[in-house]
C-alpha positions as CSV (number, residue, x, y, z in Angstrom):
1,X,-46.5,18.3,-117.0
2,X,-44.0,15.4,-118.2
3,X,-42.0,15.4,-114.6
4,X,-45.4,14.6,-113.2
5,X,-46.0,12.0,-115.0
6,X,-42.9,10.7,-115.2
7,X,-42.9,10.5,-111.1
8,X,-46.4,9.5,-111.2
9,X,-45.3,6.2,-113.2
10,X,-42.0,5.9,-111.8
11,X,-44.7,5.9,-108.3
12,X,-46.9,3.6,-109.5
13,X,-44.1,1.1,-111.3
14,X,-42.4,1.1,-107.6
15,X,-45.3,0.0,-106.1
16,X,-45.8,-2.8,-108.1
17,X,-42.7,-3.6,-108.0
18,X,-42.0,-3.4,-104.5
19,X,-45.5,-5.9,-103.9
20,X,-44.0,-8.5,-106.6
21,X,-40.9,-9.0,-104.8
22,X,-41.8,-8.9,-101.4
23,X,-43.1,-12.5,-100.5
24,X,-39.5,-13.0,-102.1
25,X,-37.7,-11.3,-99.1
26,X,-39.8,-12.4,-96.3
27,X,-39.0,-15.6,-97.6
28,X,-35.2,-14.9,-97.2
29,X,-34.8,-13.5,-94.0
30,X,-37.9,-14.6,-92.2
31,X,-38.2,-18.1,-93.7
32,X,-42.1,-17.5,-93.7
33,X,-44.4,-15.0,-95.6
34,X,-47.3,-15.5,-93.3
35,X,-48.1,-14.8,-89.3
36,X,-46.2,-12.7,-87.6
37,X,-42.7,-12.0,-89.1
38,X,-42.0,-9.6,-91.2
39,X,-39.1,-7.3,-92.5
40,X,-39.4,-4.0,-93.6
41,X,-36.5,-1.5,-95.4
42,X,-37.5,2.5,-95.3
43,X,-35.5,5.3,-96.9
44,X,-36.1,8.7,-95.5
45,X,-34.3,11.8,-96.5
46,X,-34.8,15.0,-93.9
47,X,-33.1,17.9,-96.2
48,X,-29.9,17.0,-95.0
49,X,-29.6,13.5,-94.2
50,X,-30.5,10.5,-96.2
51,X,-30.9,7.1,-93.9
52,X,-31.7,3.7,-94.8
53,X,-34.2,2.2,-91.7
54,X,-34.5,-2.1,-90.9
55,X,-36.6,-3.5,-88.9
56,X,-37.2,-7.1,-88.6
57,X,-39.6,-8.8,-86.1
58,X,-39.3,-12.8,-85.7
């Protein structure tokens, strides 16, 4: 029951986390945090490789 709610808050904490600072990194490598630009950072992990995914659109 703890190491659910420890990943629950961990989850949630993230989240917010992750919402606070983005307008921040738009900022830096877009130069704008509205209209079309945007930059995005996704970790995935299949089992046996982890990968760290960019995408940028300007």
């Amino acid at each position: 029951m703890g190491d659910v709610a420890a990943g629950a808050g961990f989850g949630i904490l993230s989240t917010k986390l992750a919402y606070l600072i983005q307008p921040c990194i738009s900022r830096m490598f877009t130069g704008t945090t509205k209209g079309k630009n945007f930059f995005v950072v996704a970790p995935s992990y299949n089992g046996e490789h982890t990968e760290l995914n960019f995408s940028i659109r300007l």
